[in-house]
C-alpha positions, 0 to 999 in steps of 0.5 A: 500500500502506498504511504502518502505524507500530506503537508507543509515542507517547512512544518516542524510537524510534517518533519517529525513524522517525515523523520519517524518514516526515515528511520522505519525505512518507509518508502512515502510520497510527499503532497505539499500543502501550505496552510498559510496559502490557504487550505484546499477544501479536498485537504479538510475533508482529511483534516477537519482542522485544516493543519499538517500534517497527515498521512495516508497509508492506503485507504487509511488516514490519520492526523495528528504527529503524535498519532502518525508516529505512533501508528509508523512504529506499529505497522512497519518492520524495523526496531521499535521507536517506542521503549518496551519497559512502563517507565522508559515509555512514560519518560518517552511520552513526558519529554513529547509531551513537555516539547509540544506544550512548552518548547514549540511555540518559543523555539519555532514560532519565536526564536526560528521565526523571528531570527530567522524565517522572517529575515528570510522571506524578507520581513522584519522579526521582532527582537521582543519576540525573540527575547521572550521565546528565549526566557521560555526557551530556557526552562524548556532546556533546563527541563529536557536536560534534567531528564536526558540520558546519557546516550539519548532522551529515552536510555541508550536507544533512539526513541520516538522522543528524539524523533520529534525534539530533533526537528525543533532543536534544528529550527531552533540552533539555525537562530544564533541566540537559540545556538548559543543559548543550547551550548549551556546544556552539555547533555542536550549539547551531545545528544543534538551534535549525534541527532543532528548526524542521524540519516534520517535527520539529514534525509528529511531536512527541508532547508530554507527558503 
């Protein structure tokens, strides 16, 4: 059956689960489809909320990027990206869940937009935002870093709480500031420097515009 991802190239999201893909070897297609042009009325009809991404695996359909790696770990071959021992998945689920609530609005949609998506596309960032996504940015890290392991977030193998960090540290290192800033983490400062060399990591990389 043919794998379908449908979304945005520069979302952070559609990213995450392009990587979980990458790492279960899936061979997938990839639709663009950029919220911010507008949503087409066929994409609703898959994701009622209009936001990427989603994916398709034949006649099945599933959105939300938690849910779409969940579902790649579980239907294709390949290691698991979910750790086996209670507290191991729990710690799994916390670090997802302490990214998505409290790390992606300050470390993409402040420090990256600002610093540097903006510049990019030739508007003016807003210092002010950049400030504040910094201040939040750092209880993120100190937080991430208590938890982190010596190897990676989840003990000694690659997790799906890699997976969906990685993304975000990417947007979030490209700013100086946000650079500059994870130097002070020396564990998240290790594990982004073997992330970031991940095939999968680098199989997914959507550059900037």
């Amino acid at each position: 059956m043919a794998v379908e991802l449908i979304g945005y190239r520069y979302s952070v999201y559609l990213r995450i689960a392009r990587v979980v893909l990458e790492e279960k070897s899936v061979a997938f297609t990839h639709v663009e489809v950029d919220p911010f042009a507008g949503v087409p009325d066929w994409y609703l009809g898959l994701h009622p909320f209009g936001r990427v991404p989603v994916l398709r695996h034949g006649a099945f359909t599933i959105h939300e990027t938690a849910a779409i790696a969940r579902y790649v770990d579980a239907a294709f071959g390949g290691e698991s990206l979910v750790p086996l021992e209670a507290r191991a998945a729990g710690r799994m689920q916390q670090v997802i869940g302490i990214v998505d609530s409290y790390g992606y609005r300050p470390m993409v949609r402040q420090v990256f937009a600002h610093a540097v998506f903006r510049p990019r596309e030739g508007a003016a960032g807003a210092p002010e935002e950049i400030d504040a996504g910094l201040e939040a940015s750092a209880r993120v890290l100190a937080a991430l870093e208590g938890l982190a392991g010596d190897a990676w977030l989840v003990g000694e193998r690659v997790s799906l709480a890699d997976l969906h960090l990685g993304p975000m540290m990417a947007y979030f290192t490209a700013a100086p500031q946000g650079a500059a800033m994870l130097a002070g983490y020396p564990k998240l400062s290790a594990w982004w420097g073997r992330m970031r060399a991940r095939p999968a990591m680098v199989a997914s990389d959507p550059g900037l515009p």
